[in-house]
C-alpha positions, 0 to 999 in steps of 0.5 A, a space after each residue: 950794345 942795344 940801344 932803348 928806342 922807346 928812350 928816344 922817342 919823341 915828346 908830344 905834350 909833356 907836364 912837370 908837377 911838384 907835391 910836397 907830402 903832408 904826412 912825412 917830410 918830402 918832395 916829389 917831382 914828376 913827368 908825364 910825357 905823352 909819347 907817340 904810343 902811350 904815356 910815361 909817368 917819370 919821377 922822383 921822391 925823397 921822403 922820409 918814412 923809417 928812414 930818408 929814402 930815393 925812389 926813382 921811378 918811370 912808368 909807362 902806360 900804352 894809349 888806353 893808359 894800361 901799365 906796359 912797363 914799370 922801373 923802380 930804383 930805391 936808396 935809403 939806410 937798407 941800400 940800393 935796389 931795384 925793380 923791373 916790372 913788365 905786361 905781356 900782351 896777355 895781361 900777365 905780370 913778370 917781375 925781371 922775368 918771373 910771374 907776379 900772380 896778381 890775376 888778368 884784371 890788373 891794368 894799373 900800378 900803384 907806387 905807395 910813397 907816390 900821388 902821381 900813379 892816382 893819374 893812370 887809373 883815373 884817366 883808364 877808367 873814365 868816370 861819369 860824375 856819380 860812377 865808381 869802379 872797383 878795380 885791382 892794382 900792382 901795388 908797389 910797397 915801399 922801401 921793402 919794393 914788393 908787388 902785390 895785389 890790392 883791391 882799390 876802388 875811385 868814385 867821381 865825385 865832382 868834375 875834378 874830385 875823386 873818392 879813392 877807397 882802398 880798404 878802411 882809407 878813403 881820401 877826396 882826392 883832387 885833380 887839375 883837367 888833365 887828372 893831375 893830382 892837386 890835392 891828396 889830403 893829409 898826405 900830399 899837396 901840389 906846389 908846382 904848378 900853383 
C-alpha cells in the first residue's frame, strides 16, 4: 500500500480559524498549515443550503500559493460524493484524470460554501493598497461538486480590506495580517480566534 509523504510532512507554522455563516445556519473550521513545499488549507462546513450539508476539504497550494492538489468530500440528503482535483506542472487541471478546461491562467480554486479559499488568491496576487487584479478560479459548486471557470476580480482597498467582485457580487472583505478571513459581510464572520 502506497503510502501519502505529503501526509506526513512536518508542520512549520499552522493556524486553526473558526467562521460562523451569516446568511444560512453553520460553522466552518479550517487549518492552514505551512508545509516545507507550500501551503495546505484543510477544513470542515456544516451548513445548510436546500438541505444540511458536510463538506470536507484540503487544499494545497505550492510556496507561490498556486492550487497543487484539491480534495473534496460532500454528505448531505443526495449522498455522499467526492472530488479530486489536481494541476500538472503545465497549468492543466484534471478532475480524478479527466481535463477540466478551464484555461492556462487558473492559479487558484474557489469552494463556493467556504471563506477560507478567499486567502489563496489574496495572498498569490500580492496587492498594493489601490491595485486590483481580475483573475480566473476553479470554482467549486456546491452540493452539485462541479468545477467550473468564473472570472473574479480583488481590489486592496485598506491594509487588511479587500473589494472582492465576481459578476454583480461585491463584498469588502476583511482580513487579519496573515490575510486570514475576518469578516465577509452578510455571509460570514470570524468567531475563533477573536
Amino acid at each position: 500500500m502506497a503510502r501519502d509523504t505529503a501526509a506526513r510532512q512536518p508542520l512549520l507554522n499552522s493556524w486553526v480559524i473558526v467562521w460562523r455563516n451569516l446568511d444560512e445556519p453553520g460553522f466552518e473550521r479550517a487549518v492552514l498549515s505551512q508545509k516545507p513545499d507550500g501551503w495546505q488549507l484543510r477544513g470542515t462546513v456544516l451548513v445548510a443550503i436546500q438541505d444540511a450539508l458536510e463538506v470536507r476539504y484540503t487544499v494545497r497550494c505550492d510556496a507561490a500559493w498556486r492550487t497543487r492538489h484539491v480534495h473534496v468530500k460532500f454528505e448531505g440528503a443526495q449522498g455522499r460524493r467526492s472530488l479530486a482535483v489536481s494541476v500538472e506542472p503545465d497549468g492543466a487541471w484534471l478532475n480524478a484524470g479527466d481535463a477540466l478546461e478551464l484555461g492556462p491562467d487558473v492559479f487558484d480554486v474557489d469552494l463556493s460554501v467556504s471563506p477560507s479559499t478567499n486567502t489563496l488568491p489574496i495572498r498569490r496576487l500580492r496587492l498594493a493598497i489601490g491595485e486590483s487584479r481580475d483573475i480566473a478560479v476553479a470554482w467549486v459548486r456546491l452540493p452539485e461538486l462541479t468545477v467550473e471557470r468564473h472570472d473574479q476580480s480583488y481590489e486592496r482597498l485598506a491594509d487588511n480590506v479587500y473589494r472582492f467582485t465576481e459578476g454583480n457580487f461585491t463584498a469588502a472583505i476583511e482580513v487579519d495580517n496573515f490575510v486570514l478571513v475576518v469578516a465577509y459581510p452578510g455571509l460570514w464572520e470570524r468567531v475563533q480566534p477573536k
